[in-house]
N, CA, C and O atoms as a GROMACS GRO file, in nm:
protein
  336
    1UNK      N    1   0.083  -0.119   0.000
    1UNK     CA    2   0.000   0.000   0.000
    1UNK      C    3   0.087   0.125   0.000
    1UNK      O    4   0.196   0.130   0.056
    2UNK      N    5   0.026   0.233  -0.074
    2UNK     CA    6   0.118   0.329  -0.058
    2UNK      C    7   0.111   0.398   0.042
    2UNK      O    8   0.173   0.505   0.038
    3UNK      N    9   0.052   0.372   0.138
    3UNK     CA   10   0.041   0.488   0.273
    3UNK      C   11   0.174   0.435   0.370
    3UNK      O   12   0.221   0.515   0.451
    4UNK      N   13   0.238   0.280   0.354
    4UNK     CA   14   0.353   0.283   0.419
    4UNK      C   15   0.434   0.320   0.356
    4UNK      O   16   0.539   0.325   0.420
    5UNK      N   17   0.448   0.369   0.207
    5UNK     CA   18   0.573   0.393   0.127
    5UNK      C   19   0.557   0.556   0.138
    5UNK      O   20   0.649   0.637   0.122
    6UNK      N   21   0.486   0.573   0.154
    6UNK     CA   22   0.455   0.763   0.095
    6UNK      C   23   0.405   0.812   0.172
    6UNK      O   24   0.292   0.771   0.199
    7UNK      N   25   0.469   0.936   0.257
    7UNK     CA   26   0.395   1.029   0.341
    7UNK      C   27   0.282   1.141   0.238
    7UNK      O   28   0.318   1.215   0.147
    8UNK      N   29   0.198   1.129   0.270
    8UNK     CA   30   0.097   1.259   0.244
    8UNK      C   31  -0.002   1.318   0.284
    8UNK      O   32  -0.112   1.265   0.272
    9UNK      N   33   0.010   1.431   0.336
    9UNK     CA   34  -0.076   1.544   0.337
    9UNK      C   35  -0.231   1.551   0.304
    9UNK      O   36  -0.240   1.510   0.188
   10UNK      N   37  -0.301   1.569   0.330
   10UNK     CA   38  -0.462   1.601   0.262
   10UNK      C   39  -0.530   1.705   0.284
   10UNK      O   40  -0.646   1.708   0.325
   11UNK      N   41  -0.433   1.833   0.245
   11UNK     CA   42  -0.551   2.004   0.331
   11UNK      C   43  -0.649   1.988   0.363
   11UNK      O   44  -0.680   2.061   0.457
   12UNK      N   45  -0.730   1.918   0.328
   12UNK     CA   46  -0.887   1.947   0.357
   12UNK      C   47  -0.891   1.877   0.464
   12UNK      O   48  -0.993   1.902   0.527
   13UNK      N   49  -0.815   1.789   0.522
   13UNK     CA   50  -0.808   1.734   0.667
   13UNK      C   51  -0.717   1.745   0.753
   13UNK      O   52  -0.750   1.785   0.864
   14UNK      N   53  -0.620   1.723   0.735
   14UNK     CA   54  -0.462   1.789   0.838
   14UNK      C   55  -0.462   1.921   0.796
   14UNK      O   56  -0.450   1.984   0.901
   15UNK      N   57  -0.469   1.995   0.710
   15UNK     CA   58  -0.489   2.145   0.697
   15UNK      C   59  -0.543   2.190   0.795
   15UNK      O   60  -0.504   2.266   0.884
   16UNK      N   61  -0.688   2.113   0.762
   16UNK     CA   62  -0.819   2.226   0.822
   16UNK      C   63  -0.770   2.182   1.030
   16UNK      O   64  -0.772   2.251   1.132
   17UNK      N   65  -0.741   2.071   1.006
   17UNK     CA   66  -0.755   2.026   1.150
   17UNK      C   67  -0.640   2.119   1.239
   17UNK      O   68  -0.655   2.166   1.352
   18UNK      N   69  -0.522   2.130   1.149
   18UNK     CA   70  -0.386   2.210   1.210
   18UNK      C   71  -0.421   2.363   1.199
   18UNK      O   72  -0.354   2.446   1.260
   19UNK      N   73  -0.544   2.401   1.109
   19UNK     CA   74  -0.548   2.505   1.182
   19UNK      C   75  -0.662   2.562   1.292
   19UNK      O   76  -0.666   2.667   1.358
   20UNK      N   77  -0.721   2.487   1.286
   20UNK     CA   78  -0.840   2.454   1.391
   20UNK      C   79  -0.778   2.487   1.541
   20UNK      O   80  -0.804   2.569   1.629
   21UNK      N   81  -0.653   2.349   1.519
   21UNK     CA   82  -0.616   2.360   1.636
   21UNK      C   83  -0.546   2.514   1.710
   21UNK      O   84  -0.562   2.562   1.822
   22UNK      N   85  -0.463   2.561   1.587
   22UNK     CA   86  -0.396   2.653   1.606
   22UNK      C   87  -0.503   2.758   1.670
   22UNK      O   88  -0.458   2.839   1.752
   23UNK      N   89  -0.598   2.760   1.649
   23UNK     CA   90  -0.707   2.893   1.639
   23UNK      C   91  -0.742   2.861   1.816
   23UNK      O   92  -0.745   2.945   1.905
   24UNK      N   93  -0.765   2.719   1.828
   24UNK     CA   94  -0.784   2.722   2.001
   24UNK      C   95  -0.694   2.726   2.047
   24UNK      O   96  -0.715   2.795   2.147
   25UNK      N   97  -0.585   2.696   2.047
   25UNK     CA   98  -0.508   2.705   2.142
   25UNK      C   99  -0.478   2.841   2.182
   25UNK      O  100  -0.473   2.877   2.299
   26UNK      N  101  -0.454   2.929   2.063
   26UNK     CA  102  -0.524   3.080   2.045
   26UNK      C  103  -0.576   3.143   2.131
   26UNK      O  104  -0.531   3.238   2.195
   27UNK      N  105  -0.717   3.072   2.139
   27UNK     CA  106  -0.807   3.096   2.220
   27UNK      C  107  -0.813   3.093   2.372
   27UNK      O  108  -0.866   3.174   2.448
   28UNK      N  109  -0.735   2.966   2.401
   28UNK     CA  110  -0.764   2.950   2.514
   28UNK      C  111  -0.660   3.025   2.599
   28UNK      O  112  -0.682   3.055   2.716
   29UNK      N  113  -0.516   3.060   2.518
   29UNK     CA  114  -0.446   3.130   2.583
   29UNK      C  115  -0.484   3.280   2.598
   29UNK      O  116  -0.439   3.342   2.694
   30UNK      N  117  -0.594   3.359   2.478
   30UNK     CA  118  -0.637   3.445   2.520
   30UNK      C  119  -0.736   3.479   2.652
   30UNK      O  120  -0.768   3.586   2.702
   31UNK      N  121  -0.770   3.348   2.683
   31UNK     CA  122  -0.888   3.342   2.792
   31UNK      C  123  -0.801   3.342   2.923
   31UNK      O  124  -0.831   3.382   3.036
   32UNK      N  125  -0.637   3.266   2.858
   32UNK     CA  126  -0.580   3.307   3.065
   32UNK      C  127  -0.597   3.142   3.123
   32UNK      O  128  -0.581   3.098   3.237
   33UNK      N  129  -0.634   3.076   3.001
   33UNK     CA  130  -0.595   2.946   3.055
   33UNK      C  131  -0.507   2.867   2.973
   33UNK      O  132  -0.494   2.904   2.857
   34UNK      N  133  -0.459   2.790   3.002
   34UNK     CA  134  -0.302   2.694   3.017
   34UNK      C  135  -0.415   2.622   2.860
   34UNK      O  136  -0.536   2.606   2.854
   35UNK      N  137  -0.281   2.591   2.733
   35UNK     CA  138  -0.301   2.500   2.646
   35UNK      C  139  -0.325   2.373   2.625
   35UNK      O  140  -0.377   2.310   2.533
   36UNK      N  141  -0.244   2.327   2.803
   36UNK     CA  142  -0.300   2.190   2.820
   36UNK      C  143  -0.400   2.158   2.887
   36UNK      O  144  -0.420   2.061   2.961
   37UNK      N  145  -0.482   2.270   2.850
   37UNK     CA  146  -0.682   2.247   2.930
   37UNK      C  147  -0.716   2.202   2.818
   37UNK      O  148  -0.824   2.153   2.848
   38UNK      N  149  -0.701   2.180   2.694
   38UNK     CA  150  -0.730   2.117   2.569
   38UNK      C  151  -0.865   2.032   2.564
   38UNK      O  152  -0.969   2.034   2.498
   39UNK      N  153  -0.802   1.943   2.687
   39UNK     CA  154  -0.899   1.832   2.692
   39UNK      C  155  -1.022   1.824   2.753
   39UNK      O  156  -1.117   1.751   2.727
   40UNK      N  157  -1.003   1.940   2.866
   40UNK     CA  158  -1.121   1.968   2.955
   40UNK      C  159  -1.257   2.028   2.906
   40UNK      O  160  -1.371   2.022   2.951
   41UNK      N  161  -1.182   2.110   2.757
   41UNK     CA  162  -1.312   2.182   2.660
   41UNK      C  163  -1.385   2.103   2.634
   41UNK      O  164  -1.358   1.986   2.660
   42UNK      N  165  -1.495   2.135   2.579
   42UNK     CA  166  -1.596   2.054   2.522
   42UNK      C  167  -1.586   2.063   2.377
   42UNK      O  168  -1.534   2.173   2.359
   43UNK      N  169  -1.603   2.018   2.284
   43UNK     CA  170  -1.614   2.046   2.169
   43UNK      C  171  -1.677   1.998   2.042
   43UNK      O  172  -1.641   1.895   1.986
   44UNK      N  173  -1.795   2.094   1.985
   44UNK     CA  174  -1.882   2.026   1.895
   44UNK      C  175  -1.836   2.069   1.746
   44UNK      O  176  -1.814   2.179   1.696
   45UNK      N  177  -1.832   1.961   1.704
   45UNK     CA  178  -1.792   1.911   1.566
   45UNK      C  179  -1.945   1.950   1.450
   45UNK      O  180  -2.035   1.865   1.453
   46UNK      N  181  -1.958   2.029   1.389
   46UNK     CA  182  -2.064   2.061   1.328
   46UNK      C  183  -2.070   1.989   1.183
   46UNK      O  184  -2.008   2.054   1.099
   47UNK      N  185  -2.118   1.891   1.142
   47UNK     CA  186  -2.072   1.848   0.988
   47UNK      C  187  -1.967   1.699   1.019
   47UNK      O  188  -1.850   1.715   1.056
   48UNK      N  189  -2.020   1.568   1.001
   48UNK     CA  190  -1.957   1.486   1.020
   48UNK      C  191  -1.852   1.402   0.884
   48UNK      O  192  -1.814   1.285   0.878
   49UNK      N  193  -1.831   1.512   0.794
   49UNK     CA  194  -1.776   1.461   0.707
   49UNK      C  195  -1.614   1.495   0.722
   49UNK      O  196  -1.578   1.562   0.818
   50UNK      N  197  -1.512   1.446   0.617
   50UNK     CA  198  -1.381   1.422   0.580
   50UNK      C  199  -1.343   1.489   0.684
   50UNK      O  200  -1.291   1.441   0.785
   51UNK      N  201  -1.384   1.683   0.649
   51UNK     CA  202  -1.288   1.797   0.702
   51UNK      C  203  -1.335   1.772   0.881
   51UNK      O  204  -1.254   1.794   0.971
   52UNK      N  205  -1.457   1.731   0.905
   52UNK     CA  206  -1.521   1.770   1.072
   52UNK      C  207  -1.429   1.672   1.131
   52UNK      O  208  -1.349   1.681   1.224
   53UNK      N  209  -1.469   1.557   1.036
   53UNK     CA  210  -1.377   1.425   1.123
   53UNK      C  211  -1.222   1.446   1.133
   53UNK      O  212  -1.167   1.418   1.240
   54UNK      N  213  -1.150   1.492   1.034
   54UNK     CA  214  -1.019   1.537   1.079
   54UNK      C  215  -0.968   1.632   1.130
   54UNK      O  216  -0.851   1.644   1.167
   55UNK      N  217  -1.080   1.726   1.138
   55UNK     CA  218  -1.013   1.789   1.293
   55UNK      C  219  -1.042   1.773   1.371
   55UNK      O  220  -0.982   1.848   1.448
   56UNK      N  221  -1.125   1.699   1.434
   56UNK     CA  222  -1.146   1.585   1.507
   56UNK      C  223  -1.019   1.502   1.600
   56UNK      O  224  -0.996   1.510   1.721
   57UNK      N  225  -0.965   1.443   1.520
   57UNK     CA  226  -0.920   1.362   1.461
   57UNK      C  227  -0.784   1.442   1.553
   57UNK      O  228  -0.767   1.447   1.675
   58UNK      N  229  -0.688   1.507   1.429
   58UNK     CA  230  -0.605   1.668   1.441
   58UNK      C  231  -0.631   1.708   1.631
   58UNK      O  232  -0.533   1.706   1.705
   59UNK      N  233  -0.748   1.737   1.678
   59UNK     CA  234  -0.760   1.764   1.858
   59UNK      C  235  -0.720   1.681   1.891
   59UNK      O  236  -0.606   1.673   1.938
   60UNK      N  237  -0.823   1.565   1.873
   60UNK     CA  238  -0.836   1.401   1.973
   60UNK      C  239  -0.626   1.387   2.007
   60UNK      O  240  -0.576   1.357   2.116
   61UNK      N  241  -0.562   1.413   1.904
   61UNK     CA  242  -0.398   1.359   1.904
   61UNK      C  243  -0.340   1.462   1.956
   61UNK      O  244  -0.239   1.460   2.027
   62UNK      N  245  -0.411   1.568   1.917
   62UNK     CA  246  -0.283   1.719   2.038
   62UNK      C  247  -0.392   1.634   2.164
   62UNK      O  248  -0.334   1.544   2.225
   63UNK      N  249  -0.484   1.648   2.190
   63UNK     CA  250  -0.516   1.580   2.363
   63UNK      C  251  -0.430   1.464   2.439
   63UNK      O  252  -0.378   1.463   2.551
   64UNK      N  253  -0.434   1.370   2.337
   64UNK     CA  254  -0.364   1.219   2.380
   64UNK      C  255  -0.191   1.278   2.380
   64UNK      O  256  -0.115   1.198   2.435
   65UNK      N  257  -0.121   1.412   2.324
   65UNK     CA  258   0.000   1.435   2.303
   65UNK      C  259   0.036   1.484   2.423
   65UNK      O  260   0.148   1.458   2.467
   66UNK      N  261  -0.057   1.563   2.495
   66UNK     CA  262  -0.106   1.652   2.662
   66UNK      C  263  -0.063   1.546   2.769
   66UNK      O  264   0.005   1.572   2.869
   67UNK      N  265  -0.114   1.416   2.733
   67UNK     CA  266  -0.167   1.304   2.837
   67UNK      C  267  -0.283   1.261   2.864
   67UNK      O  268  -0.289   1.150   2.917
   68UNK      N  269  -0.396   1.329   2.840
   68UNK     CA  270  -0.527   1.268   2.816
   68UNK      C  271  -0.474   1.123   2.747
   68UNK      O  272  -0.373   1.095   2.682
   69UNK      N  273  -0.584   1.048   2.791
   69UNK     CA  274  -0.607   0.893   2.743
   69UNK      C  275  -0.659   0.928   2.634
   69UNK      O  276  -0.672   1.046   2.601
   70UNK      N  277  -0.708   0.803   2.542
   70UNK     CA  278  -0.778   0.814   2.410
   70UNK      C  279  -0.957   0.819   2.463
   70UNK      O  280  -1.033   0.893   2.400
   71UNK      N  281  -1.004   0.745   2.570
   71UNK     CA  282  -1.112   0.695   2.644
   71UNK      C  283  -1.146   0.902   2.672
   71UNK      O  284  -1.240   0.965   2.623
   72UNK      N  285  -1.059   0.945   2.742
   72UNK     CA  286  -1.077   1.090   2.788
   72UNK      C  287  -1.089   1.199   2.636
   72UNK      O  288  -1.172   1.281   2.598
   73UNK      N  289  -0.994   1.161   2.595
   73UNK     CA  290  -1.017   1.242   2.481
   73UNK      C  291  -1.138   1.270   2.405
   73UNK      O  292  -1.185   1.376   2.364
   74UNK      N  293  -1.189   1.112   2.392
   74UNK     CA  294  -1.320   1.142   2.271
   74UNK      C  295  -1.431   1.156   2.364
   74UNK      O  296  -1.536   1.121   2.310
   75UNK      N  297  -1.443   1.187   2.460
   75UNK     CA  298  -1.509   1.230   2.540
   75UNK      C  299  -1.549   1.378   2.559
   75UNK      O  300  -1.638   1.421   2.634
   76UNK      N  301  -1.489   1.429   2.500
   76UNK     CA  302  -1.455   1.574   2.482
   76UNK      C  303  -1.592   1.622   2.371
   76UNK      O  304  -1.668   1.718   2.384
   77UNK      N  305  -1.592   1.517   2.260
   77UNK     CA  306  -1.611   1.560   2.147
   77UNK      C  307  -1.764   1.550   2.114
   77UNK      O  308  -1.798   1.432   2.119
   78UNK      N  309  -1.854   1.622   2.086
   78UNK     CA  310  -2.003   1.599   2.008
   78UNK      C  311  -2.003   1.620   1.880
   78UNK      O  312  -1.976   1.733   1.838
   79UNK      N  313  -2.041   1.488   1.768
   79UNK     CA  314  -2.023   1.500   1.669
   79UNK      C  315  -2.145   1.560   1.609
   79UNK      O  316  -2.215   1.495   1.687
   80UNK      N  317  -2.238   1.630   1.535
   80UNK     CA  318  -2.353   1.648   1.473
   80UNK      C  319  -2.333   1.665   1.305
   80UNK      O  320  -2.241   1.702   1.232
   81UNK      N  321  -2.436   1.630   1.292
   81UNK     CA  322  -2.457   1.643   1.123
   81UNK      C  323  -2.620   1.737   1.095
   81UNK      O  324  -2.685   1.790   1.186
   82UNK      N  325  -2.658   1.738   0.952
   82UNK     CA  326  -2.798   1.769   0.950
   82UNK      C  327  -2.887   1.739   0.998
   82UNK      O  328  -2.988   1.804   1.025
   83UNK      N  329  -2.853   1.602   1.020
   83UNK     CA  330  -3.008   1.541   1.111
   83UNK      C  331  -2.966   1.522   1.235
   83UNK      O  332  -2.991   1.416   1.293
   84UNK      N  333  -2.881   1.644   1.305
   84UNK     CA  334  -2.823   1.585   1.456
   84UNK      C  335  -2.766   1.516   1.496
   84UNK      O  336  -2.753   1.511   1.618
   0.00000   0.00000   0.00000
């Protein structure tokens, strides 16, 4: 398979997700709290397709990178779509 031979990229998902992240962490340091509260946010995912799920995806791994568990991490997360 080529995903063990070839590293690649997909903007519309490590893009969107790296800058997602960038934008909270942003955030939360503007609020006066520590970057590794990451996990404690809540966070709703609006749109369960490619881009929602990989930044998703993009958080869930800066959380588990913090020390959050994987169990804690997706715990964090509400996924919704059109029909909720």
């Amino acid at each position: 398979m080529y995903r063990r031979e070839h590293l690649c990229f997909n903007d519309d998902i490590q893009g969107t997700g790296a800058t997602t992240l960038a934008g909270i962490l942003g955030a939360l340091r503007a609020k006066g709290e520590s970057v590794n509260s990451l996990g404690k946010q809540r966070i709703v995912i609006a749109g369960a397709g490619s881009a929602g799920i990989g930044v998703g995806q993009v958080l869930m791994d800066a959380m588990i990178e913090q020390g959050y568990t994987e169990e804690a991490a997706k715990k964090a997360f509400f996924v919704v779509d059109q029909d909720g």
